[in-house]
N, CA, C and O of each residue as an XYZ file, in Angstrom:
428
protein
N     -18.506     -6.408    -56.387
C     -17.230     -6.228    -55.729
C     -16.882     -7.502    -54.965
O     -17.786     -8.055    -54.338
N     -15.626     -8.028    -54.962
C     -15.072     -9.348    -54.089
C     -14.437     -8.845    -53.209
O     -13.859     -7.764    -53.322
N     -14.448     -9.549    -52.199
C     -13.691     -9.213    -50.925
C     -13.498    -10.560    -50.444
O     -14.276    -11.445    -50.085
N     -12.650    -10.497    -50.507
C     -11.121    -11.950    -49.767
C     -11.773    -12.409    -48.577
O     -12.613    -11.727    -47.990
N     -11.461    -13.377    -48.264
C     -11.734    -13.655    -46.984
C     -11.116    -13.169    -45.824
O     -11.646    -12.988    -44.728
N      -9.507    -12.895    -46.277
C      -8.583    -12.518    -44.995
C      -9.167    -10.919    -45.093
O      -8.955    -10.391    -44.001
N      -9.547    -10.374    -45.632
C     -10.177     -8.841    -45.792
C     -11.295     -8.981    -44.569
O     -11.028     -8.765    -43.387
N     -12.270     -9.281    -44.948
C     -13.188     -9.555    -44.207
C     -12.918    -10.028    -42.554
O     -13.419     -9.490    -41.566
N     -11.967    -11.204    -42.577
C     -11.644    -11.896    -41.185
C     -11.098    -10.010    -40.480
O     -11.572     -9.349    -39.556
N     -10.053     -9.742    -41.365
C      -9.194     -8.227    -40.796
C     -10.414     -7.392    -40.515
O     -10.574     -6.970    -39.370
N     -11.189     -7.148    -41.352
C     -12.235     -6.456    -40.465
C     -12.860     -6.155    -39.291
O     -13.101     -5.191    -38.564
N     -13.076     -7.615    -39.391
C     -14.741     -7.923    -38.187
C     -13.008     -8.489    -36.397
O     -13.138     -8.701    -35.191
N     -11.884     -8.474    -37.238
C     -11.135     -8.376    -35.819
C     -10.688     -7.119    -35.548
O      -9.804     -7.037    -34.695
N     -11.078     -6.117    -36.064
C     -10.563     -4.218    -36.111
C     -11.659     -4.113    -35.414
O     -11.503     -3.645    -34.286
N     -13.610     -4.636    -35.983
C     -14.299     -4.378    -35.145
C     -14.636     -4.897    -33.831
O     -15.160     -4.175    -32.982
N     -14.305     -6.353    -33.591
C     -14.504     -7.018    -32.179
C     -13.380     -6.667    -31.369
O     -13.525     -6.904    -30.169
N     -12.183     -6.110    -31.764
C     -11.216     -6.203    -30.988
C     -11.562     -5.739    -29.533
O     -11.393     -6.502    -28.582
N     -11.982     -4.650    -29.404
C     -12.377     -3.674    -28.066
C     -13.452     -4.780    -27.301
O     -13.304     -4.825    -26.080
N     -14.308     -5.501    -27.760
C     -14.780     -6.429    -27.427
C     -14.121     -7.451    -26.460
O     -14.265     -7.547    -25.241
N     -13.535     -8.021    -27.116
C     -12.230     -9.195    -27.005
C     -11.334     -8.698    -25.345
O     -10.918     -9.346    -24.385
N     -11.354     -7.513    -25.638
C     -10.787     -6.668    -24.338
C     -11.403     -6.401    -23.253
O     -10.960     -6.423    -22.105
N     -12.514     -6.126    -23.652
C     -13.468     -5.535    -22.539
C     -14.085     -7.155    -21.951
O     -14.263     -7.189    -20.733
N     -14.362     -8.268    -22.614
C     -14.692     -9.423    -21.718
C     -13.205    -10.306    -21.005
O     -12.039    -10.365    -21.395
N     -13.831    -10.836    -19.956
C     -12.637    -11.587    -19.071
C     -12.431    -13.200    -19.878
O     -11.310    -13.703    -19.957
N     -13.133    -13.591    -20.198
C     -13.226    -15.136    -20.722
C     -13.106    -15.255    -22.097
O     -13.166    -14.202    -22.731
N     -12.960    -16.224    -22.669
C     -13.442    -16.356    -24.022
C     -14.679    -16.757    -24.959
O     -14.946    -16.346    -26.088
N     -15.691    -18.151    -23.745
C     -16.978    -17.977    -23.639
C     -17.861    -17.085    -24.164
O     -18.462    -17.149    -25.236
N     -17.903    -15.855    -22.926
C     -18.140    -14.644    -22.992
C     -17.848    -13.743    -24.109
O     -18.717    -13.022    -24.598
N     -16.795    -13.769    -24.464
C     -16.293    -13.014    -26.043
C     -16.940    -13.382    -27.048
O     -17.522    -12.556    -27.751
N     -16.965    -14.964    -27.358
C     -17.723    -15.515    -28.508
C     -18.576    -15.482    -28.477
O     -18.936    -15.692    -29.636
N     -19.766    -15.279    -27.622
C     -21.296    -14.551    -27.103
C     -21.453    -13.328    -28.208
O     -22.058    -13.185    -29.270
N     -20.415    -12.371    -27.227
C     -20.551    -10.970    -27.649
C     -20.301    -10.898    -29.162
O     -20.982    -10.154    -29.868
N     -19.427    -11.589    -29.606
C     -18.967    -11.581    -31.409
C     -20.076    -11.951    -31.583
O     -20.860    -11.003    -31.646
N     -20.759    -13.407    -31.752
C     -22.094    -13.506    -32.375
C     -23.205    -12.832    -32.780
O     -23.704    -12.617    -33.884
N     -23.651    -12.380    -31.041
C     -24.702    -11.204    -31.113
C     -24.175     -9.917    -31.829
O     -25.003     -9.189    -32.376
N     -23.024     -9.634    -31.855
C     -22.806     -8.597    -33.212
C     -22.835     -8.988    -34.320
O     -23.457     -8.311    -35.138
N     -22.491     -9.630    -34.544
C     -22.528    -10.648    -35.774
C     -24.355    -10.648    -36.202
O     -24.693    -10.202    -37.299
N     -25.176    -11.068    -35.434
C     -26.334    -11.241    -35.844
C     -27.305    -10.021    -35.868
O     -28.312    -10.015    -36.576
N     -26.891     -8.827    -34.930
C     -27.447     -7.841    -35.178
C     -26.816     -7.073    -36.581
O     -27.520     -6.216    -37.114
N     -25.971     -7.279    -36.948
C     -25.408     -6.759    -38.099
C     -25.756     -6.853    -39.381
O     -25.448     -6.148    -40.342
N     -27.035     -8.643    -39.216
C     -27.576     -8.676    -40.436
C     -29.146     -8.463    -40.334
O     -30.015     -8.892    -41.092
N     -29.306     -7.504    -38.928
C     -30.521     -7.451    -39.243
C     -30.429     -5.817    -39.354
O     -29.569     -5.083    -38.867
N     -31.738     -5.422    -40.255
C     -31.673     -3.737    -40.489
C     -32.477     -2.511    -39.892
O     -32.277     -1.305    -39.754
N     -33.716     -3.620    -39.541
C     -34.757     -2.582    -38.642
C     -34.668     -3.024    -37.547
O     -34.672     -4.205    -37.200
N     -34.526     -1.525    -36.552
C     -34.143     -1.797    -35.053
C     -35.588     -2.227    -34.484
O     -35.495     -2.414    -33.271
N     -36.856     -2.438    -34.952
C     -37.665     -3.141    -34.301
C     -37.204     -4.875    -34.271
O     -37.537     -5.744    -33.465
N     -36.279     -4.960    -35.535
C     -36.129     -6.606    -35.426
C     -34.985     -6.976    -34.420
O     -34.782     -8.053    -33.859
N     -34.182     -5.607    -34.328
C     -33.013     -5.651    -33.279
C     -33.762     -5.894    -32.118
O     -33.511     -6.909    -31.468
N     -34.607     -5.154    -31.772
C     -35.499     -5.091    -30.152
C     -35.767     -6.430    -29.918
O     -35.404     -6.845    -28.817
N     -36.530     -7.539    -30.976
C     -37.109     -8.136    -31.198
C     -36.099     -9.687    -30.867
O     -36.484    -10.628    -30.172
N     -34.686     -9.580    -31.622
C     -33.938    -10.327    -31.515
C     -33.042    -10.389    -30.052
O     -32.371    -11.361    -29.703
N     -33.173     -9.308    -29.402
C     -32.226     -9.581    -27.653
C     -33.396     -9.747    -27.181
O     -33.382    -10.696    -26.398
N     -34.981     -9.014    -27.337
C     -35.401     -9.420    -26.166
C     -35.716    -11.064    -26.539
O     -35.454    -11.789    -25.579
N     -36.149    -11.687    -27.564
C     -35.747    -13.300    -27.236
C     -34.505    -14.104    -26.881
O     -34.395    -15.211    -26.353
N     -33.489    -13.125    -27.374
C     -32.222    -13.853    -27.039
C     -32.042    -14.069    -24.971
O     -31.615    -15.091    -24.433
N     -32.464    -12.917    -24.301
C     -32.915    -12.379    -23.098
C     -33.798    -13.565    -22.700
O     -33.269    -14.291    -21.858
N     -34.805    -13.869    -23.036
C     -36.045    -14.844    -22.768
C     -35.415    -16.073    -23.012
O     -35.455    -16.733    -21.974
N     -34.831    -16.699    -23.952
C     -34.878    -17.890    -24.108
C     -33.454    -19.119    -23.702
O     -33.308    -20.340    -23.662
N     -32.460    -17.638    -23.417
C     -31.078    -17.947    -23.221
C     -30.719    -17.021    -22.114
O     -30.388    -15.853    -22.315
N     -30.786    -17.533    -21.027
C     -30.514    -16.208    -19.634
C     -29.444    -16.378    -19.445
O     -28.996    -15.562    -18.639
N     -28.441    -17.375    -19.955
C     -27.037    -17.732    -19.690
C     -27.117    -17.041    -20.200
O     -28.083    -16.418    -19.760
N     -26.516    -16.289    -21.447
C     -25.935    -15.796    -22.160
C     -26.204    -14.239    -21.261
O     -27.212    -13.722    -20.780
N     -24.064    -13.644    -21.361
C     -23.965    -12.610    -20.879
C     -24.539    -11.706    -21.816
O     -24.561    -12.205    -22.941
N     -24.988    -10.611    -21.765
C     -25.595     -9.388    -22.469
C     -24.804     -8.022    -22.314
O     -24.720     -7.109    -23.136
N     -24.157     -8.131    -20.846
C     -23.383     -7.028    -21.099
C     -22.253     -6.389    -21.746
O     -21.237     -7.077    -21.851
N     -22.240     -5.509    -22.083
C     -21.229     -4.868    -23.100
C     -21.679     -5.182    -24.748
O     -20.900     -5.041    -25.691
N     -22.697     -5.506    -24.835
C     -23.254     -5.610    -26.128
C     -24.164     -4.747    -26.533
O     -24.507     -3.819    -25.801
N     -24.524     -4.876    -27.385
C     -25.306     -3.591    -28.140
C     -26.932     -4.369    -27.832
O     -27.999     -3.756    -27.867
N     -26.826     -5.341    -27.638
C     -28.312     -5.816    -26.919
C     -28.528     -5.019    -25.873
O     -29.473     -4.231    -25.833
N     -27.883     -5.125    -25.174
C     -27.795     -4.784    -23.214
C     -27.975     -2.753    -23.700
O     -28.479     -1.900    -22.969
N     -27.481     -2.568    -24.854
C     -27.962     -0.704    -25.178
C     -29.798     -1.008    -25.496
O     -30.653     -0.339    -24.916
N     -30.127     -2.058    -26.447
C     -31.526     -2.078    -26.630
C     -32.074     -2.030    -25.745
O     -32.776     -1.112    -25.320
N     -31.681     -3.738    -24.997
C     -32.695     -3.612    -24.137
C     -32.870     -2.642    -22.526
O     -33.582     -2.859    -21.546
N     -32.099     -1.785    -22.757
C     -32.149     -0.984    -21.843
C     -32.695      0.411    -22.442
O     -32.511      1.497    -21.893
N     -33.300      0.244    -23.490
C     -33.604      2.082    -24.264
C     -34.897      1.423    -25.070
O     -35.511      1.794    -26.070
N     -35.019      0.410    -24.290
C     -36.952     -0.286    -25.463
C     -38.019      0.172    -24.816
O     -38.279     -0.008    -23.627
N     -38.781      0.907    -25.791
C     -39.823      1.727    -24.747
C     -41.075      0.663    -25.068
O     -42.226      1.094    -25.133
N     -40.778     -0.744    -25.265
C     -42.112     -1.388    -25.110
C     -41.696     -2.064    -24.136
O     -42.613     -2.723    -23.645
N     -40.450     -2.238    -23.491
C     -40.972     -3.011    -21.815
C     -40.903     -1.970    -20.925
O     -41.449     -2.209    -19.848
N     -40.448     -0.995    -21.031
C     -40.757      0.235    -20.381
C     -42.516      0.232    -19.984
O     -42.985      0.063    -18.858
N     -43.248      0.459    -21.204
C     -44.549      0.530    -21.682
C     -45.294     -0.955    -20.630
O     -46.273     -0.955    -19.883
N     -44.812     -1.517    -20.814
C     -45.150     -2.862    -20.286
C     -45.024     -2.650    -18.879
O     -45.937     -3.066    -18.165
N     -44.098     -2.104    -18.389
C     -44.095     -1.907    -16.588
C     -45.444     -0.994    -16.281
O     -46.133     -0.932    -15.263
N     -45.536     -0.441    -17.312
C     -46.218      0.847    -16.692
C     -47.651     -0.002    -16.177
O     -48.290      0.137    -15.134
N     -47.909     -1.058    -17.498
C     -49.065     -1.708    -17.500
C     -49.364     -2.414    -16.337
O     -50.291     -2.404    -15.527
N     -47.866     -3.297    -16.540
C     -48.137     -3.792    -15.074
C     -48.259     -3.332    -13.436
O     -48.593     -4.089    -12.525
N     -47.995     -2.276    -13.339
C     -47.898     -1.346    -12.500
C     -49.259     -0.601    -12.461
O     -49.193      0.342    -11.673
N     -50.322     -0.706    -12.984
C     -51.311      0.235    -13.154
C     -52.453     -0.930    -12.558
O     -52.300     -2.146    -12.681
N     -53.647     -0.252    -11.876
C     -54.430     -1.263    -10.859
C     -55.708     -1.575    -12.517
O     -55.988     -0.741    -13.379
N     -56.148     -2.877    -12.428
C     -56.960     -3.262    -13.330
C     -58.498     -2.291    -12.872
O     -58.752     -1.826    -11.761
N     -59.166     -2.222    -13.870
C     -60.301     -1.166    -13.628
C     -61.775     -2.361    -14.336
O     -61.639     -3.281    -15.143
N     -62.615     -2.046    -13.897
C     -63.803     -3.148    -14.500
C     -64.806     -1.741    -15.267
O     -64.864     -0.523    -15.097
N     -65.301     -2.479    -15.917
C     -66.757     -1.520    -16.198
C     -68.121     -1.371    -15.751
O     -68.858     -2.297    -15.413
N     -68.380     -0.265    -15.771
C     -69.002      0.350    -15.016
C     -70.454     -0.989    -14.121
O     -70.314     -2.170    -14.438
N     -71.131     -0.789    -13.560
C     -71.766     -2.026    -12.328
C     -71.239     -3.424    -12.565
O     -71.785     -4.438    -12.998
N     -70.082     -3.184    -12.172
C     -68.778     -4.196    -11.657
C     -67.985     -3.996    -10.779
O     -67.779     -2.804    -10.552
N     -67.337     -4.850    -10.062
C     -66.535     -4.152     -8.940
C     -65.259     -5.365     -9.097
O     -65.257     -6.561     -9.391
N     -64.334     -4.482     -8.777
C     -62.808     -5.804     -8.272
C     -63.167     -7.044     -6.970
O     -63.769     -6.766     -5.933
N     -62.855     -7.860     -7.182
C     -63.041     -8.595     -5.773
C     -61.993     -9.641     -5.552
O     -62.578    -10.453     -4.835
N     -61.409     -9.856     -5.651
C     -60.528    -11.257     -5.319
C     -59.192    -10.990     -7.160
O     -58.551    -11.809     -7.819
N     -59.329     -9.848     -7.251
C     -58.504     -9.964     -8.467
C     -59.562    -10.605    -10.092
O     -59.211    -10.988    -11.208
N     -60.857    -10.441     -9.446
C     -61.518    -10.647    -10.944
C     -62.831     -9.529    -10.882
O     -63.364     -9.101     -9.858
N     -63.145     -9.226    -12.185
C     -64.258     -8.313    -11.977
C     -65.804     -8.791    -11.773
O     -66.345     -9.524    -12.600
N     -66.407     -8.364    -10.718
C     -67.841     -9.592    -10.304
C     -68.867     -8.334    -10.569
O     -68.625     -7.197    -10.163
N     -69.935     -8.664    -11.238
C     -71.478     -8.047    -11.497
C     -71.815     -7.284     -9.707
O     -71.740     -8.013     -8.718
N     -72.040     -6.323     -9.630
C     -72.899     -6.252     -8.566
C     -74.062     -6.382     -7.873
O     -74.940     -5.608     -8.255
N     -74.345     -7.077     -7.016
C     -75.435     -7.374     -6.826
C     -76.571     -6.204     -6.468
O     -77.742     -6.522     -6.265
């Protein structure tokens, strides 16, 4: 099947439009088009998770809100999972003890 280019352009501006609206700048808009744009060609939502939380890490400029990133990364139960970790006191095995934040043999 062919599809025109002005087909396509009419599309993806039916789908960003609400976009386009909802940001104040244009900056900001062309952000948000992209990252739809790039989640669109990916298919498993582990690669979605995978793709904001680096986009998140490596680009902190970049706004996130009102994007379908900013839905991931707010519904990813591996940094969820990850707080918990970090949040949980380290434990040693058994004739060991915590001392200074490392686990030491007991004397």
């Amino acid at each position: 099947m062919n599809t025109s280019p002005s087909t396509i352009a009419l599309g993806l501006a039916v789908l960003f439009l609400p976009l386009a609206l909802v940001h104040s700048d244009m900056e900001t808009t062309q952000w948000a088009i992209q990252i739809e744009v790039d989640l669109l060609g990916l298919r498993e939502k582990s690669d979605k998770f995978a793709y904001c939380r680096a986009l998140r890490q490596q680009s902190p400029q970049i706004p996130l809100e009102n994007t379908k990133c900013d839905y991931y990364l707010r519904h990813d139960p591996k940094l969820k999972m990850g707080d918990m970790l970090l949040a949980s006191r380290p434990h040693c095995r058994p004739g060991w003890e915590l001392l200074g934040g490392r686990c030491r043999k007991l004397a």
